[in-house]
C-alpha positions as CSV (number, residue, x, y, z in Angstrom):
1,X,-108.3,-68.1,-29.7
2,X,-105.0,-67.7,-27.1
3,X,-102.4,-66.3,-27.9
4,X,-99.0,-67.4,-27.4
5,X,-97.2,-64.2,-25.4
6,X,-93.7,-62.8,-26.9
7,X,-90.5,-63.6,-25.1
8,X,-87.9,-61.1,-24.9
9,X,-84.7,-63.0,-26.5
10,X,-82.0,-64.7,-23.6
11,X,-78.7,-64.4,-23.8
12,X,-77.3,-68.0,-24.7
13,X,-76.5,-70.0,-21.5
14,X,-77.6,-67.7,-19.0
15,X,-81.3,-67.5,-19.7
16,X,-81.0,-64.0,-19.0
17,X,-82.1,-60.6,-21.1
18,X,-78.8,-59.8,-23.3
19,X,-77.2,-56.9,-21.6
20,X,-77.2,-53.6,-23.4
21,X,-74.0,-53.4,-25.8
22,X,-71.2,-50.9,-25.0
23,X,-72.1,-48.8,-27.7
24,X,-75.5,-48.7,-26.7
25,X,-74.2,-47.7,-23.4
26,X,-72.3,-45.2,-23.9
27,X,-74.7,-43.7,-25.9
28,X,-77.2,-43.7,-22.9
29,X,-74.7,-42.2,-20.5
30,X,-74.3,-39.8,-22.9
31,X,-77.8,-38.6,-23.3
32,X,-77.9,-38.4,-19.3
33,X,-74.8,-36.2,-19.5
34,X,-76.6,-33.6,-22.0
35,X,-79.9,-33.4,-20.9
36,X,-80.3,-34.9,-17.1
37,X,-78.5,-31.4,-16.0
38,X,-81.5,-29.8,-17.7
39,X,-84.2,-31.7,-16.6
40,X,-83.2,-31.1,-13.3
41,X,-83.2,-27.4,-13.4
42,X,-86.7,-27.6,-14.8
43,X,-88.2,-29.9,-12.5
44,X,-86.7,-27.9,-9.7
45,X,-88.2,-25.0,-11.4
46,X,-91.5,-26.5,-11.3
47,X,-91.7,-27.1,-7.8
48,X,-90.3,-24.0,-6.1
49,X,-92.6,-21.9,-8.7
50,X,-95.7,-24.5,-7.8
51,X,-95.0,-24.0,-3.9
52,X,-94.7,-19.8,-4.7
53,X,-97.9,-19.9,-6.8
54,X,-99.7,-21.5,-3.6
55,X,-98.4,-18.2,-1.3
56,X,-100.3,-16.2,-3.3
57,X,-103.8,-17.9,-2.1
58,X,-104.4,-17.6,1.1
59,X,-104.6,-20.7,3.3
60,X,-103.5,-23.0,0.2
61,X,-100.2,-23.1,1.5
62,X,-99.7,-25.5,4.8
63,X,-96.4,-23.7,4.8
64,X,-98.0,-20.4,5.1
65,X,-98.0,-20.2,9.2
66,X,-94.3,-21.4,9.0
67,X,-93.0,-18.5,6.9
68,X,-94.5,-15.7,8.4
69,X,-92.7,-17.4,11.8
70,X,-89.6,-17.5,10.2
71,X,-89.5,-14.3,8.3
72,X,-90.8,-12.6,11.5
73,X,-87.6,-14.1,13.5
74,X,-85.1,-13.3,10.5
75,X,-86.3,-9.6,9.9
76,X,-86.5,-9.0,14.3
77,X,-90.0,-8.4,13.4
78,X,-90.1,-5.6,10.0
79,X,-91.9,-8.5,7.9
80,X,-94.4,-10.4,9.4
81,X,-98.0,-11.7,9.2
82,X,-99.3,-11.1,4.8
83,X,-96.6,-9.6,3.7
84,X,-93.8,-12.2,4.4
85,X,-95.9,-14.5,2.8
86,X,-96.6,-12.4,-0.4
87,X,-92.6,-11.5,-0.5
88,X,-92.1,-15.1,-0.5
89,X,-94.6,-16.0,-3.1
90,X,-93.4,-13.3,-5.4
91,X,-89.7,-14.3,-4.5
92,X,-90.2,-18.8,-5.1
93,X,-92.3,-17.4,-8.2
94,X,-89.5,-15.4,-9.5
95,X,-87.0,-18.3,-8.7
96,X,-89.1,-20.6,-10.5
97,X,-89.4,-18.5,-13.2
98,X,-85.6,-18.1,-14.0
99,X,-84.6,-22.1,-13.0
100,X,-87.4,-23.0,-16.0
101,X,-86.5,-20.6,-18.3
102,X,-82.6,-20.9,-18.0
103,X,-82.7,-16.7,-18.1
104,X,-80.3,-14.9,-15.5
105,X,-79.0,-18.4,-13.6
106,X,-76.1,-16.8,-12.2
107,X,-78.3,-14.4,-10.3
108,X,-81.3,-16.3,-10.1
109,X,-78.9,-19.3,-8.3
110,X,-76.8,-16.6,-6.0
111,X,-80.1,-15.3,-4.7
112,X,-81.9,-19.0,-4.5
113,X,-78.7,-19.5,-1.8
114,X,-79.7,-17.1,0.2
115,X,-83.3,-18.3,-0.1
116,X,-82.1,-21.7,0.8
117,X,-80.9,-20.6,4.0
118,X,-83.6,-18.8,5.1
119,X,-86.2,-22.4,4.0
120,X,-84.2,-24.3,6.5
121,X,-84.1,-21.8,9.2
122,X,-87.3,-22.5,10.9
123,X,-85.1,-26.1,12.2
124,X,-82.0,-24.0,14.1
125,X,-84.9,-20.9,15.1
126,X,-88.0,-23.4,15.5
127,X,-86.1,-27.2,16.9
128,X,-88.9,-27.5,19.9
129,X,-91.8,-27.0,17.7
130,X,-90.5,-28.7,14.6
131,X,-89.3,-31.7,16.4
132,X,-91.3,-32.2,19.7
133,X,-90.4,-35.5,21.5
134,X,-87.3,-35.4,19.2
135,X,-89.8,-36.7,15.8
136,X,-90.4,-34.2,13.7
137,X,-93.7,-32.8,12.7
138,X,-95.7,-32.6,9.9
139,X,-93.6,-28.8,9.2
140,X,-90.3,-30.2,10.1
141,X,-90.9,-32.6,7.6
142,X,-92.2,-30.1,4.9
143,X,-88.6,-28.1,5.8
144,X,-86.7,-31.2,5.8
145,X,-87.6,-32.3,2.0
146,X,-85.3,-29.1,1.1
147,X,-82.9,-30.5,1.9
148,X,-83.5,-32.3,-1.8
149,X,-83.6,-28.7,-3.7
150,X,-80.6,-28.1,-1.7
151,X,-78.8,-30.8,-3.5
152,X,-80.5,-30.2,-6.9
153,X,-79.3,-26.3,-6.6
154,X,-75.5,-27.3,-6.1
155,X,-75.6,-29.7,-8.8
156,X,-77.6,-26.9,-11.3
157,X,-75.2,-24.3,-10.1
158,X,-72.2,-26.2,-10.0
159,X,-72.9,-26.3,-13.9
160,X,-74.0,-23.1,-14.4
161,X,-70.8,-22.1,-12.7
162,X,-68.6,-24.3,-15.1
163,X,-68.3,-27.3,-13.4
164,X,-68.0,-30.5,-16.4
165,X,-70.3,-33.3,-14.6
């Protein structure tokens, strides 16, 4: 037996889906407003904690060779090799830790500045290796997608700080 499928209604004249009402609009952008802030701080906890976990095992992380280069050429050599890596993994963990569970932003976000600073160091200390040919490498594009958690820290912070969005 076939079956006839279900149409959505059309708006009259236009043959068109009816538009959602104003109401039901506003209603939408409202739930954004109170909870898109939110989810943003989670999911951005998620992934800096997800790439900290990976430190910990060694040679899970295809960033691993990366940050003991940088943290080598931003300590003039006291951190290097294991233990820049383990610093960072305990450090992304930590960040993680307080972006998911909302607990010490203020801090957490102050010290996740400094942290974002030294992530995309490796392209002003590293621009030959990162970007041979000028095209950038596998690791210049693993450095270049924080340039998203950038963003997603401002907008987290600038709330945290006060900021109506």
């Amino acid at each position: 037996m076939a079956t006839t499928p279900i149409s959505e209604p059309l708006e009259p004249g236009t043959g068109r889906p009816p538009a959602l009402a104003p109401d039901r609009m506003t209603r939408f952008a409202q739930a954004l407003a109170r909870h898109s802030i939110t989810a943003l701080r989670i999911s951005l906890g998620l992934v800096i904690a997800g790439f900290g976990a990976l430190k910990f095992i060694p040679g899970a992380s295809p960033a691993e060779a990366l940050v003991m280069q940088t943290t080598e050429a931003l300590t003039f050599g006291v951190v290097s090799d294991t233990t820049a890596v383990v610093i960072t993994a305990v450090l992304e963990t930590l960040l993680g830790l307080i972006l998911l569970t909302g607990r010490g932003l203020r801090l957490g976000l102050v010290v996740m500045a400094g942290w974002l600073v030294a992530i995309m160091a490796p392209v002003v200390l590293f621009p030959g290796e990162l970007f041979p040919e000028g095209f950038p490498t596998l690791a210049a594009q693993y450095v270049l997608k924080d340039l998203i958690l950038a963003a997603a820290w401002a907008v987290v912070a600038a709330q945290v700080l006060g900021a109506r969005l």
